[in-house]
C-alpha positions in Angstrom: -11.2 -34.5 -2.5 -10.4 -37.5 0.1 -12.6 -36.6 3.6 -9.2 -36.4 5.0 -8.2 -33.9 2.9 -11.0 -32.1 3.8 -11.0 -32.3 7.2 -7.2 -31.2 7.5 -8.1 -28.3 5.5 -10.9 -27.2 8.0 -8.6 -27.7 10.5 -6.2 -24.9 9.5 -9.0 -22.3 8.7 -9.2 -20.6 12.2 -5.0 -20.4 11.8 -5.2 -18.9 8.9 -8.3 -16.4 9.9 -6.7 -15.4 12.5 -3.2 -14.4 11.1 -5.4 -12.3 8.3 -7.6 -11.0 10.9 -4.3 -9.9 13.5 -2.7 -8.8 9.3 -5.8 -6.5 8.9 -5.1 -4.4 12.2 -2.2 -3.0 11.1 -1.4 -0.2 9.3 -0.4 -0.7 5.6 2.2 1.7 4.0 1.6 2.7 0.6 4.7 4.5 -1.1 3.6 6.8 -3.8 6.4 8.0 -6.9 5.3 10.7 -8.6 7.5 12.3 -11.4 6.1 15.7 -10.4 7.8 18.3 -8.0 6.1 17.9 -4.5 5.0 21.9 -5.3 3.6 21.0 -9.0 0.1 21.9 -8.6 -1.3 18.3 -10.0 0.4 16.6 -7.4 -2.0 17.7 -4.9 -4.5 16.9 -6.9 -3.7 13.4 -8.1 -2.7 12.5 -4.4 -5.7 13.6 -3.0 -8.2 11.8 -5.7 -5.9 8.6 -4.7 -6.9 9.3 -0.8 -10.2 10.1 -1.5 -10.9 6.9 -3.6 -9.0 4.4 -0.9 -11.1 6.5 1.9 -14.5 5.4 -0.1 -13.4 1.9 0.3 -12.6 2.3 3.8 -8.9 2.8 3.9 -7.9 6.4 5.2 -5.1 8.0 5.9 -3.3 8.0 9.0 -5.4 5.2 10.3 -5.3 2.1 8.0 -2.4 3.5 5.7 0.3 5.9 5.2 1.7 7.7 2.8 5.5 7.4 2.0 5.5 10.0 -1.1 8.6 10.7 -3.2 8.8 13.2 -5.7 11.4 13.3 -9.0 11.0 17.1 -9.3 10.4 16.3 -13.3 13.7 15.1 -13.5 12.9 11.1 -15.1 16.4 10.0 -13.8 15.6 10.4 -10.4 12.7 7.6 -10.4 15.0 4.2 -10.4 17.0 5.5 -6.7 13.5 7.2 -5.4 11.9 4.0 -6.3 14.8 2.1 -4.2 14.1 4.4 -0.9 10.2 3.6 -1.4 11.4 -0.4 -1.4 13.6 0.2 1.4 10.9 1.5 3.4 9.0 -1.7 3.4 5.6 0.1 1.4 3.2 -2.9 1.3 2.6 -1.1 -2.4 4.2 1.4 -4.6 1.9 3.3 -6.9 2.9 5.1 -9.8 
């Protein structure tokens, strides 16, 4: 790499460091799609070891993400349009 190169690449860091850092403060949105009813009793349970592992990692609920959660009610043909809302609502993720 030239020293020009180089320097012009230094040169950008704090830019770039500082859009990530002023990225980090916000809240990300994390859509969830389960093909379970919202009552099934492993939704619950599947949600909340999702929460509980992001939490370990420093990411909890309500603070540095949110939930959108859609459920198909065990109905598979649901998932394509429930996944549309979840992409309509600008999630940052989907999880499946």
């Amino acid at each position: 790499m030239r020293r020009r190169e180089f320097i012009s690449l230094l040169g950008g860091a704090p830019w770039s460091l500082t859009a990530y850092a002023e990225q980090s403060d916000r809240t990300r949105k994390v859509g969830i799609l389960m093909p379970l009813g919202e009552n099934d009793l492993e939704s619950p349970r599947r949600i909340g070891t999702f929460s509980q592992t992001l939490r370990q990692i420093g990411w909890i609920e309500g603070h540095t993400i949110a939930f959108e959660k859609r459920f198909a009610e065990g109905d598979p043909k649901r998932l394509p349009a429930l996944a549309a809302e979840l992409v309509h609502a600008n999630c940052d993720v989907i999880v499946t």
